[in-house]
N, C-alpha and C positions, 0 to 999 in steps of 0.2 A: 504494500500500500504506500502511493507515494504521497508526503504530506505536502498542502498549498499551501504556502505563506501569502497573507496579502499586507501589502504595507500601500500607505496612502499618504501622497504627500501635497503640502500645499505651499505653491511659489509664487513667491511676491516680487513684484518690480515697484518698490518706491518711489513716490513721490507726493509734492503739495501740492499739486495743480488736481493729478491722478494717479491714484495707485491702481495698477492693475493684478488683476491674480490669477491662479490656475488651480485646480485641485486635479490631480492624475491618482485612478489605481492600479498598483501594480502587483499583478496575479499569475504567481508562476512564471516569472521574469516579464511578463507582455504589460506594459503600460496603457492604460486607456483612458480617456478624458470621461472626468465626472461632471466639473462648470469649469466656466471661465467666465472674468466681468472686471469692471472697473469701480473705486468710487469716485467717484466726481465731488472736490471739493472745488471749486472756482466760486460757490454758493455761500462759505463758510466767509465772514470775518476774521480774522487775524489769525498768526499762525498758531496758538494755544489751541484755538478752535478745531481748527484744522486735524493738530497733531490729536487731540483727545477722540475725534473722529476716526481718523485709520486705529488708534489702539482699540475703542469698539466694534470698529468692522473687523481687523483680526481677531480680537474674543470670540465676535460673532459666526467667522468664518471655521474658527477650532472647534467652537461649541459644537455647530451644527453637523461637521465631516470628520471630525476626530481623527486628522492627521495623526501620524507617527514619526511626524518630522516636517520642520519650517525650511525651505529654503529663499535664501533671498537678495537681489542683486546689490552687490558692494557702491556705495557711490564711487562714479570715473572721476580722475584729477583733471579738470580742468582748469581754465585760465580766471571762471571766476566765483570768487571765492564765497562770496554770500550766496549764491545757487548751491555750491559744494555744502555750506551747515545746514542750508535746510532740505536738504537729499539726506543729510546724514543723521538728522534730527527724523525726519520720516522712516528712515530705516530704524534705528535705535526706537523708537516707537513698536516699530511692528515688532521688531524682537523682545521688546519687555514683552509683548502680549502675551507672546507664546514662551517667554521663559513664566510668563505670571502662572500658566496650566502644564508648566513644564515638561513643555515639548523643545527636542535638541531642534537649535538650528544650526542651519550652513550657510557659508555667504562664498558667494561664486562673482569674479569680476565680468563685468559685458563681456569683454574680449573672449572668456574662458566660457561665456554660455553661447555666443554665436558661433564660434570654433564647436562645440560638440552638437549644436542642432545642424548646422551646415558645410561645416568643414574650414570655413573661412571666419576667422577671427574679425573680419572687417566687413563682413555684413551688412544690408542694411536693413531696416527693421520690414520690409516688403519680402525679404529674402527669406529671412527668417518665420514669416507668418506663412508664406507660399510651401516652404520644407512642413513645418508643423501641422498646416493642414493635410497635407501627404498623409503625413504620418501617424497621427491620430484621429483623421478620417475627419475632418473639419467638412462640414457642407457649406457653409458661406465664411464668411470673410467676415471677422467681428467688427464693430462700431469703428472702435478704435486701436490700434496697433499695442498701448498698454496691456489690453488682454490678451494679444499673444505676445506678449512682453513675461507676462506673469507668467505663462504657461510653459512658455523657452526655461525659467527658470528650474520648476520644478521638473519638466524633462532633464535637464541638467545634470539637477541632483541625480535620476534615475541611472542616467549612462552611467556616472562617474561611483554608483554602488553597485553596478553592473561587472560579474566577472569580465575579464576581455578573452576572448575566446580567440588562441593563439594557433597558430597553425606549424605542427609538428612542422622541424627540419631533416632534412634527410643528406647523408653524406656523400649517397654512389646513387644512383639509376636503378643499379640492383634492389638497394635498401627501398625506397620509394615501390619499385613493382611490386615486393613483397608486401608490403601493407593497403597496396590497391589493384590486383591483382584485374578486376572489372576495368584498369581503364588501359591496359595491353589490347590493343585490335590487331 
């Protein structure tokens, strides 16, 4: 009897404007989409506001799917620095949430989640929603690029808990026939 593990995770892409997210579960190593959405703070008064907002929708988000695990993207170093505290203020937000129901998280940099959804580290966020839909069977194209922002995330997480499935070396021609004997014609 073999046993199924399911582990569920739920990936956050940060931010004050909007945070988007994803919830993915993963059964028997296959990933598959539970929701994905955004909040939309643009509506909120001041950043206190704001930030007290994302820490209720991730409560709300753990309550409801009972992840096994937060992942969530690192703010990028850019050039300007008051956008970089409140990306890092909105992240640290989402992480008290989920350390508050103490669920582990991960923080994965852009570069390091667009490199494992597509290959290319320098993606762009069309790239990455186009592969994602592929791959866990997306029928339209969500609102806004946030929600597969959030999604790319917690896929993320998934590869990088993913054994890598390596492909035996072989030293002669000989050695190789003998363990594939089917592909001699």
């Amino acid at each position: 009897m073999q046993i199924v593990e399911e582990k569920i995770i739920l990936g956050i892409d940060p931010g004050t404007t909007v945070m988007g997210y994803g919830i993915i579960r993963c059964l028997s190593g296959n990933p598959s989409l539970v929701t994905l959405g955004v909040l939309k703070l643009s509506g909120y008064s001041g950043q206190a506001l704001k930030l007290k907002r994302i820490f209720e929708r991730t409560l709300s988000l753990i309550d409801e799917f009972h992840p096994h695990e937060v992942a969530i993207e690192a703010p990028f170093y850019g050039k300007n620095v008051q956008s970089m505290l409140k990306l890092g203020r909105a992240q640290g937000v989402a992480m008290a949430a989920a350390m508050y129901r103490s669920v582990p998280i991960c923080e994965y940099s852009p570069r390091k989640i667009k490199q494992s959804i597509t290959g290319n580290g320098n993606a762009s966020k069309e790239q990455v929603a186009a592969m994602l839909m592929r791959l866990m069977s997306i029928p339209q194209t969500p609102e806004t690029f946030d929600a597969t922002d959030g999604l790319a995330v917690a896929v993320c997480h998934f590869f990088q808990q993913s054994p890598v499935q390596s492909e035996k070396t072989y030293s002669s021609w000989k050695a190789f026939l003998n363990d594939n004997p089917d592909r001699l014609k």
